[in-house]
C-alpha positions in Angstrom: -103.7 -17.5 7.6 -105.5 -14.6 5.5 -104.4 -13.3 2.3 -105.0 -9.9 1.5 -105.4 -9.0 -2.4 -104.8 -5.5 -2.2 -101.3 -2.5 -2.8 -98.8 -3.3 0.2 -98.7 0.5 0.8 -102.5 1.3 0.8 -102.5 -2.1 3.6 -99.4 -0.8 5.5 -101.6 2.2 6.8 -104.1 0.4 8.1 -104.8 -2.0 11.1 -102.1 -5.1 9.5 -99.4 -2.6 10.8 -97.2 -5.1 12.7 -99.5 -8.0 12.6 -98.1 -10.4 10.4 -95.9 -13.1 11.7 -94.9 -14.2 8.0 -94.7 -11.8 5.0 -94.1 -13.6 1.3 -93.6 -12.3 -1.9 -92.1 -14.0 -5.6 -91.1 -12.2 -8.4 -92.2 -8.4 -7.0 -88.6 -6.7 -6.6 -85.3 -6.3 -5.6 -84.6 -7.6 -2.0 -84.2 -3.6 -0.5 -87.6 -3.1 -1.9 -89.4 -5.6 -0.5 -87.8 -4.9 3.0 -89.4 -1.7 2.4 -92.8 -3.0 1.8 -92.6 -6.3 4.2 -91.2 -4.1 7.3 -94.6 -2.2 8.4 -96.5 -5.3 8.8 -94.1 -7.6 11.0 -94.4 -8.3 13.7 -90.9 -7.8 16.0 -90.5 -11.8 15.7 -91.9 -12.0 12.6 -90.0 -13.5 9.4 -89.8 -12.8 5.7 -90.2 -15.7 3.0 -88.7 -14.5 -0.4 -87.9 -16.5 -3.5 -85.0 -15.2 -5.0 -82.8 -16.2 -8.4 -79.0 -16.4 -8.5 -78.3 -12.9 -7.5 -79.8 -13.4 -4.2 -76.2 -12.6 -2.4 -75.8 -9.6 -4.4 -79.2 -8.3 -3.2 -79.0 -9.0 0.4 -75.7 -7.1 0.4 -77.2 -3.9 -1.4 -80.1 -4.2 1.5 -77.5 -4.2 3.8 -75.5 -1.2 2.1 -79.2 0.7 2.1 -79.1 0.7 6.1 -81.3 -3.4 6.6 -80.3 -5.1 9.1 -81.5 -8.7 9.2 -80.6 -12.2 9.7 -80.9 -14.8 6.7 -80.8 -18.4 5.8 -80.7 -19.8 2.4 -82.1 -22.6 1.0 -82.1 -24.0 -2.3 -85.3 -23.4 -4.5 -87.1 -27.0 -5.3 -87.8 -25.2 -8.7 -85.2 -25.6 -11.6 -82.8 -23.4 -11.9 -80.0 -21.6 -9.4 -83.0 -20.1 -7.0 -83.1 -19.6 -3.1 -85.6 -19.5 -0.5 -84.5 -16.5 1.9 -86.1 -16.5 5.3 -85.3 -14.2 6.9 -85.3 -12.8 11.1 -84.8 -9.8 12.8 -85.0 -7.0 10.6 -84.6 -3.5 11.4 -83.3 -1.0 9.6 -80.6 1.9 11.1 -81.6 5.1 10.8 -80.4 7.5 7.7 -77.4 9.1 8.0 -77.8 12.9 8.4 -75.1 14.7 6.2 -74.1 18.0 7.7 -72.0 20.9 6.0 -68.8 21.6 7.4 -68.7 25.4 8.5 -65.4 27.2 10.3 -66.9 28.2 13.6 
């Protein structure tokens, strides 16, 4: 295991692009967020590990609504408090949804 002390963007250009089989992060954002900055360095089997407070459901569904698709199991933080663990699998992301003006042909 390495860690890297460094902005997940200026590391996401470089040569950890999809070489991590574990990405963590506490307290940095909302869930969409971090899928955003965790995706570039997974692996295809790799997993996210992301401590999350009581509005943890809330966040993996506005993830979801943002186009994530992913695979999660929650597990009660150890900490105090209502706080999960979220791991989770096979995340991908569908691609943007083009709109397109309606025009009378």
């Amino acid at each position: 295991m390495r860690v890297h002390a460094a902005r997940a963007e200026r590391l996401a250009a470089g040569d950890l692009a999809g070489q991590a089989d574990c990405v963590t992060a506490r307290a940095l954002s909302a869930l969409t967020e971090l899928l955003n900055y965790a995706h570039p360095f997974l692996k295809n089997d790799g997993r996210c590990l992301f401590l999350k407070g009581v509005k943890a459901d809330d966040e993996m569904a506005a993830a979801r609504s943002a186009g994530w698709v992913f695979t999660a199991k929650a597990t009660p933080s150890r900490l105090p408090g209502d706080g999960v663990m979220l791991e989770i699998h096979s995340l991908s992301r569908t691609p943007a949804l083009v709109a397109t003006s309606a025009r009378k042909l």
